[in-house]
N, C-alpha and C positions, 0 to 999 in steps of 0.2 A: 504494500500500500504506500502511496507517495503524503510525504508529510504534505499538510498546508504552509505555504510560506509566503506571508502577506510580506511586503514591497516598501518601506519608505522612502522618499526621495527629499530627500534633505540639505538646504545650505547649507555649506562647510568649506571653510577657508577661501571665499570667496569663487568657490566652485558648485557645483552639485555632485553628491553619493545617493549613491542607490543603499540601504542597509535594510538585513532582514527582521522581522519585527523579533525584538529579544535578543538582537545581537549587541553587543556594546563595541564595536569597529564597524564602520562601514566597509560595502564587498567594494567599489567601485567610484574614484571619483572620473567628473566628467565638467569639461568648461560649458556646456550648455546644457539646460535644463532641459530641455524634447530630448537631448540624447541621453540621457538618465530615465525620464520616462521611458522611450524607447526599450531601452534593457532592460529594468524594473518589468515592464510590460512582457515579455520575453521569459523571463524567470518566474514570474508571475501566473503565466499560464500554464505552464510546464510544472506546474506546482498545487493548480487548482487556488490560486490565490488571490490577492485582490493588490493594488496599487497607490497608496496613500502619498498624496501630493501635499507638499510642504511650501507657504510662501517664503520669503526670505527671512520672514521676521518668526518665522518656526510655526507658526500657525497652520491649520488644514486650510489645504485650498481645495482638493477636490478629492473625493473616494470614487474609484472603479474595479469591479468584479467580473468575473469570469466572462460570461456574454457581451459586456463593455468593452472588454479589452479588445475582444474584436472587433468591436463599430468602430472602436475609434480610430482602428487603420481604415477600415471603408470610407467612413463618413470624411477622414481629414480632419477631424478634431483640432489635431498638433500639427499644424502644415509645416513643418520642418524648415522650409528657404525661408519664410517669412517671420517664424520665432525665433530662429539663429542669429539675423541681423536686431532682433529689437529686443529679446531677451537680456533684462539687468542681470548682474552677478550679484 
């Protein structure tokens, strides 16, 4: 059976981590935030798990589970060329 393993994507040192919930290290840092989503979402699914989006100020910005994670590559949710240039650290 595969564990569940829910996704935080967290500011940290003026970057973004991806860490798993209960872990005290992040797996992952990354200079843009879609691209931490991105693999968050990746591991996420592969896990049966959900993805917990962090603003900079550490707050929730947004929760997505299993059948989400899929729209959100369909839909474009995170359009990647457009969050990379306007995306703060």
């Amino acid at each position: 059976m595969t564990n569940v393993k829910h996704q935080h994507i967290v500011p940290k040192q003026g970057m973004w981590a991806t860490k798993a919930e209960g872990a005290s290290k992040p797996s992952k840092l990354f200079n843009y935030k879609i691209d931490a989503i991105d693999h968050a979402s990746k591991v996420a699914k592969k896990h049966k798990g959900c993805i917990i989006v962090h603003e900079n100020n550490g707050k929730f910005e947004n929760v997505k589970c299993r059948d989400e994670l899929y729209s959100m590559e369909v839909k474009g949710i995170y359009p990647i060329d457009q969050i990379r240039g306007n995306m703060p650290l």
